[in-house]
C-alpha positions as CSV (number, residue, x, y, z in Angstrom):
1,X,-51.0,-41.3,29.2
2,X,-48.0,-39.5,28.3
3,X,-45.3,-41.2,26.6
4,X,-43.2,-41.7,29.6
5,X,-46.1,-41.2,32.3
6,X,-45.4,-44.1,35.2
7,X,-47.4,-47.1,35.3
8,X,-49.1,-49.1,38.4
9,X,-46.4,-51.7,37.1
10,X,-43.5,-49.2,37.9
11,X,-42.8,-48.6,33.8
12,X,-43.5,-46.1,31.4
13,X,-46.2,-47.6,28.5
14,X,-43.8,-46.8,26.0
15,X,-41.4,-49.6,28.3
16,X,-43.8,-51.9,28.7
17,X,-44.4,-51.7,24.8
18,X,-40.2,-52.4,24.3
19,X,-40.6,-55.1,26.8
20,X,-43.7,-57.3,25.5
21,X,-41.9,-56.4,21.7
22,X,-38.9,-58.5,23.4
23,X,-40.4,-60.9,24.8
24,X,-42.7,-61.5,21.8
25,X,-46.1,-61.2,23.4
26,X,-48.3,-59.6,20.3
27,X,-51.4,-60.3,22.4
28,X,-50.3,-57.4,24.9
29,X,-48.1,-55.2,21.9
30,X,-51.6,-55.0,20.1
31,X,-53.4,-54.1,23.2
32,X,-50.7,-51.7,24.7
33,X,-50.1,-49.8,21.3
34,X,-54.1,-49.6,20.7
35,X,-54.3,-47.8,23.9
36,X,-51.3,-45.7,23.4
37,X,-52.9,-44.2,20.0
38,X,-56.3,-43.7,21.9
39,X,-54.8,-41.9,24.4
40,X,-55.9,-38.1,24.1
41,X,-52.2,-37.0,25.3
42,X,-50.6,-38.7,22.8
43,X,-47.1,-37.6,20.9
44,X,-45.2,-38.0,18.5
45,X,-42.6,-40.5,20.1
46,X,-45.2,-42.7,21.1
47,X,-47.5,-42.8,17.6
48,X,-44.2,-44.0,16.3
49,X,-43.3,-46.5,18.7
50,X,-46.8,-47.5,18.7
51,X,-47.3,-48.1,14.9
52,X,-43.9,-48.9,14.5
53,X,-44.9,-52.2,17.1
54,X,-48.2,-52.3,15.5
55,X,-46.7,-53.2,12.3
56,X,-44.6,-56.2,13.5
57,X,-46.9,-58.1,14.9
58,X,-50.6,-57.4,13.3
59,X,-51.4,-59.4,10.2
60,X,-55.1,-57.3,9.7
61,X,-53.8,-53.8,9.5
62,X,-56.3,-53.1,8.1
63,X,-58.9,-52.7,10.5
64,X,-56.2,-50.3,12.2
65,X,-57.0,-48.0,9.2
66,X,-59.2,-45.5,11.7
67,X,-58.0,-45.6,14.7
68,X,-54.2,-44.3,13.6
69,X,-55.5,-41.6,11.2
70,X,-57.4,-40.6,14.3
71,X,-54.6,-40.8,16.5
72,X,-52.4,-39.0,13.4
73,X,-55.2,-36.1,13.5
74,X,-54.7,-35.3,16.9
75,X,-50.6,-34.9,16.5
76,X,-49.9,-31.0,16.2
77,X,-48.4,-30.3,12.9
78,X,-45.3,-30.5,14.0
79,X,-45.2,-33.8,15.5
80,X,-47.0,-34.7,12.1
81,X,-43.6,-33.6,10.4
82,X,-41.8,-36.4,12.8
83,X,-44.2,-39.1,12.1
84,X,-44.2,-38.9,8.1
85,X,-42.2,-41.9,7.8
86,X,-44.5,-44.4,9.9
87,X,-47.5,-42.8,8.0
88,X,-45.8,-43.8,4.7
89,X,-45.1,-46.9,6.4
90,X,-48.3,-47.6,7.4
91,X,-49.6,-47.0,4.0
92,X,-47.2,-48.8,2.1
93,X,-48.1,-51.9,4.3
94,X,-51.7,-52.0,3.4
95,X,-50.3,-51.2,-0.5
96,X,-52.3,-48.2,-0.2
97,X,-50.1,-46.3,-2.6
98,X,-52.7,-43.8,-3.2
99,X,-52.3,-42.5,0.6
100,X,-48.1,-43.1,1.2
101,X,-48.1,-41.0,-1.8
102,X,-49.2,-38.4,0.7
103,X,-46.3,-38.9,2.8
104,X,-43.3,-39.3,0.2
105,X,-40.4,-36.3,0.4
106,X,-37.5,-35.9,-2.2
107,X,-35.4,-35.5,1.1
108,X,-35.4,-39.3,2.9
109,X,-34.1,-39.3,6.4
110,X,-32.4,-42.4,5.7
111,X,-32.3,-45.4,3.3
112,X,-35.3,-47.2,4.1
113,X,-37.2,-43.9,3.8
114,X,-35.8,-43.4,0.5
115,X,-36.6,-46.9,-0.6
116,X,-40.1,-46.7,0.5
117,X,-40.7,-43.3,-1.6
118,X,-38.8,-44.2,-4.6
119,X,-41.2,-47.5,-4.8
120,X,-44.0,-45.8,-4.0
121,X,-43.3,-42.5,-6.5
122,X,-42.9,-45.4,-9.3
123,X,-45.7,-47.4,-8.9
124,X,-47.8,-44.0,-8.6
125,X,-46.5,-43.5,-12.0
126,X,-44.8,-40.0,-10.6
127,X,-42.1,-40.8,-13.2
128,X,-40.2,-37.4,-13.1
129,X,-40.1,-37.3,-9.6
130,X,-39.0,-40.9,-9.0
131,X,-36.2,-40.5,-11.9
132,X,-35.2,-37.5,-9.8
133,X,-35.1,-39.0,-6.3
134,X,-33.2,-42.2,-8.1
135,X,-30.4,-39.7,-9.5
136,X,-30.3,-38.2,-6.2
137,X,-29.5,-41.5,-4.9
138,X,-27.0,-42.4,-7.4
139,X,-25.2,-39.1,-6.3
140,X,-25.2,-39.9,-2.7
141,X,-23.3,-43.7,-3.2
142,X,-21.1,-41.9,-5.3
143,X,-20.4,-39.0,-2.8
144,X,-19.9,-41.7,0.0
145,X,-16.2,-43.2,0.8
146,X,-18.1,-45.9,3.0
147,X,-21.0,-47.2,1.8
148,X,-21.4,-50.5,3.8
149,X,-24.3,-48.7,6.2
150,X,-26.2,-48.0,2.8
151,X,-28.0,-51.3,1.7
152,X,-31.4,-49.9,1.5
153,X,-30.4,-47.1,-1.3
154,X,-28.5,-49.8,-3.1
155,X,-31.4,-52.2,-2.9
156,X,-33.5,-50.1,-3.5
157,X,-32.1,-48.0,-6.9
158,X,-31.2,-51.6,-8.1
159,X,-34.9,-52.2,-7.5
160,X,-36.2,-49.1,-9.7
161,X,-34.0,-49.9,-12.8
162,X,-34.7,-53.6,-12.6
163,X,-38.1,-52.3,-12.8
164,X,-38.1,-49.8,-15.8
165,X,-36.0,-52.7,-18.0
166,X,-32.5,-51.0,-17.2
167,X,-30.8,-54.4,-16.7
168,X,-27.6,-53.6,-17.2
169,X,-27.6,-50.2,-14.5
170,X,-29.8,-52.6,-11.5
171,X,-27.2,-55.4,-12.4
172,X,-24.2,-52.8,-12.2
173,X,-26.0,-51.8,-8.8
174,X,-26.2,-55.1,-7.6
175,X,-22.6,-56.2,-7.9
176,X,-21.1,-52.9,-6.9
177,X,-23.2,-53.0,-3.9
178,X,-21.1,-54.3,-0.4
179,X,-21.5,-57.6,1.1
180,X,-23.4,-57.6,4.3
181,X,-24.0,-61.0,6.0
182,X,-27.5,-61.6,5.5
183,X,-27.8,-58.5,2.9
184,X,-25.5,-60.4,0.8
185,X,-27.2,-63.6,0.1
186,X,-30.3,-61.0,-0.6
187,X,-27.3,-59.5,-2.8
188,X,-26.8,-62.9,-4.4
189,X,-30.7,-63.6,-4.9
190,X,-31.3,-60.2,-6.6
191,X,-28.4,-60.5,-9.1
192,X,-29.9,-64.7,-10.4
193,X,-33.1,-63.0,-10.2
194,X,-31.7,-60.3,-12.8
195,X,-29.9,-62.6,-15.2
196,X,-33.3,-65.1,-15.3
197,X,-35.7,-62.0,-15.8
198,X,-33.4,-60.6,-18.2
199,X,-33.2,-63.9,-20.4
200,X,-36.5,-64.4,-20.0
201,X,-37.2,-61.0,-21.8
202,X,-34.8,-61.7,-24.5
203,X,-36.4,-65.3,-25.1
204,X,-40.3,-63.3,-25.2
205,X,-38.6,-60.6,-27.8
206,X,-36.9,-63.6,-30.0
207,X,-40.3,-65.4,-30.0
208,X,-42.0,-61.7,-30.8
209,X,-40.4,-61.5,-33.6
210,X,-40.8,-65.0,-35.2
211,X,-44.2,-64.0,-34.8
212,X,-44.0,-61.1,-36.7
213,X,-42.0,-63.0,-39.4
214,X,-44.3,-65.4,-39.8
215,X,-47.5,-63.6,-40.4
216,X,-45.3,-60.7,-42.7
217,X,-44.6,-63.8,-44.8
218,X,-40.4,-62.8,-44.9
219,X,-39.2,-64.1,-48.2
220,X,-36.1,-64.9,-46.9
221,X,-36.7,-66.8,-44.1
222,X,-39.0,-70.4,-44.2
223,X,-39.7,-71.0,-41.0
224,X,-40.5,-74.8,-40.3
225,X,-42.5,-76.9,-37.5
226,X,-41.4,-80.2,-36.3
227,X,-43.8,-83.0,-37.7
């Protein structure tokens, strides 16, 4: 079955796939995209339509596990080039950051790409790497004279510094970032998020160190309980 081979039904399988996608039949997008990865002609196009299908509508991906590392095999290294991102994807979906480590690049095709690997690269603890895909980043907004098309590199660097405790560069992130419709209440939600995590840090390091004036004994501070 090649990706746009004809079908008794007059479509390709790749058109069918688009059309049970639209009309929200994931009974038939699960079926349809199984076949499409078993098939022994596959390409590149259709692993990625198929996976890309596959994870909008499966909840168990994880049973999928063999069957699209299969199908990936049997890609020729090229078309294994084209399909990196719905490998990573894939990965990251099953929080199998082990494995979309395999498929991370310092060179993103675009912003959800970059998202994904900057995430990933963190939580593999592939510090230098992440620091240096994050200041790549940075450089890109600020080379940019229209960044409205670039929410998921401002979501996602804002993301990165909120998690390494860099409040105050994720906040500047946040509020620089444009307003987008539905990206903008996101924006909104991210930056309360911020403030509360960041005063609920500051609250934990004030009651640290009460702690560690109270059992040092500090002469020059009594510290009293009610009652």
């Amino acid at each position: 079955m090649k990706s746009r081979e004809i079908s008794p039904s007059g479509r390709s399988p790749l058109d069918e796939l688009d059309g049970y996608l639209e009309l929200g039949i994931h009974r038939k997008v699960r079926a349809l995209a199984r076949r499409i990865l078993r098939d022994p002609r596959l390409t590149d196009e259709a692993f990625s339509k198929a996976v890309h299908a596959l994870l909008g509508v499966q909840t168990k991906l994880q049973g999928l596990v063999p069957l699209v590392e299969k199908a990936y095999r049997r890609l020729k290294i090229r078309e294994r080039r084209n399909v990196r991102f719905w490998m990573l994807s894939f990965y990251y979906s099953l929080n199998d950051y082990s494995k979309a480590l395999g498929y991370t690049t310092m060179r993103p095709i675009d912003g959800a790409d970059f998202m994904l690997c900057l995430e990933i690269l963190a939580r593999s603890g592939k510090e230098n790497e992440a620091r240096r895909l994050a200041n790549r980043g940075l450089c890109f907004l600020a080379s940019k004279k229209d960044t409205g098309n670039c929410s998921s590199v401002w979501g996602g660097l804002a993301d990165y510094f909120t998690r390494n405790g860099d409040w105050d560069k994720a906040l500047e992130l946040w509020q620089e970032a444009p307003g987008q419709t539905a990206y903008d209440i996101g924006k909104v939600e991210s930056i309360a998020k911020l403030h509360a995590a960041r005063g609920l840090v500051a609250i934990h390091e004030a009651f640290r160190e009460l702690d560690l004036i109270e059992k040092n004994g500090c002469s020059d501070l009594a510290i009293s309980h009610p009652g």
